[in-house]
C-alpha angles and dihedrals in degrees: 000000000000123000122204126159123182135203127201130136094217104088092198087046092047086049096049098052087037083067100039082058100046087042083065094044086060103046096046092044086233111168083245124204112182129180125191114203114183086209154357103272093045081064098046095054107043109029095054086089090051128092105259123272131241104219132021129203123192139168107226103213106068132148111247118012103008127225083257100060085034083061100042084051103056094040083062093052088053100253105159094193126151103251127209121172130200116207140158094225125051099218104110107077100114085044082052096052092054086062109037097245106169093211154349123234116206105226119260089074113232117212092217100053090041097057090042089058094041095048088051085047090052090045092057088047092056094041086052088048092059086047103045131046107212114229105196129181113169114326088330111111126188123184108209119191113249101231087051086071112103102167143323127202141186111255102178115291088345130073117226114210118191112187123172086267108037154339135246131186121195140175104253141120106274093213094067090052095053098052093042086054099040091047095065115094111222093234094254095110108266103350117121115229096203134057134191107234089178140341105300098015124090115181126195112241094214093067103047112098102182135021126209132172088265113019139015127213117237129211098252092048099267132128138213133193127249118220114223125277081012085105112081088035093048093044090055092056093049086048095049096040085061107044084050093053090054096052 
């Protein structure tokens, strides 16, 4: 999904851009959720409860607190957001670099510019997706970096997740872990980052230094169990994932 919020105090503005979105959306047959906010504080107050966007838009020149301060505030808070502002008067490019915004749209919105910016958002999206595996419990939402991921495993009705830096354990179907992780390609063309060693246990090849008939070693000392007839088919994908890795 998606996730785009605008702000804009112009309610036939923030209409306008609102269908131009939604109009890409369409086009590009992208799962779309779009909130529309008439002012800062209206944001502030209503979308702290909701999972992050991916993209904000906001007009800068708003009464009141201004897309600008909207923006500063939510880079302190650690929002890591794509920004876009839209603004009448181009003067607020060194203001826009302080808080990462990726560009600035002269008002009158222009389809054309719009949709290019949107198509290379969605593109990053995509490209983070391949690189993060979401951990989500509520409304609480952790992005934890793919080639951390040492190994999870199935402990009754909870997942337990080890990385180089930490563990989390979390009450979730396993099985939906394990197809959201295997699913994600390592980046290295075709090669699959994850592998099953049993039922309920997924190990990240790029951690495993040595492979045996029933265990492998891993590169922080521990090690895990291989289930019988795993081997040959283990051992392929440790071979592929680094001959992969040296192309």
């Amino acid at each position: 999904m998606f996730r785009i919020a605008i702000c804009e105090d112009e309610k036939i503005v923030l209409d306008f851009e609102s269908s131009l979105v939604k109009k890409w959306a369409e086009e590009h047959k992208c799962p779309l959720t779009v909130d529309e906010y008439i002012s800062a504080e209206q944001f502030l107050f209503e979308s702290e409860d909701k999972n992050p966007y991916d993209v904000l838009i906001f007009d800068i020149q708003m009464k009141g607190i201004n897309g600008m301060e909207l923006a500063k505030k939510l880079r302190h808070r650690g929002c890591d957001s794509i920004i876009i502002f839209i603004t009448g008067v181009p003067d607020y490019a060194i203001e826009g670099y302080e808080v990462g915004a990726i560009r600035y749209i002269l008002k009158p919105v222009k389809p054309e510019i719009l949709n290019s910016i949107l198509d290379s958002a969605y593109q990053t999206k995509i490209k983070k997706a391949e690189e993060y595996f979401v951990l989500g419990q509520g409304t609480d939402r952790e992005r934890i970096l793919l080639n951390s991921i040492i190994y999870t495993e199935a402990r009754g009705h909870y997942v337990f997740l080890k990385t180089c830096e930490f563990e989390r354990e979390w009450k979730s179907s396993f099985s939906e872990v394990a197809k959201a992780l295997e699913n994600t390609n390592s980046g290295l063309q075709s090669a699959k980052r994850f592998f099953c060693l049993r039922r309920g246990l997924l190990v990240n090849l790029e951690h495993i230094k040595r492979i045996t008939r029933t265990e492998c070693l891993l590169d922080n000392e521990e090690v895990l169990p291989v289930a019988r007839g795993v081997y040959k088919d283990l051992n392929e994908a440790f071979i592929n994932y680094y001959s992969m890795a040296e192309k």
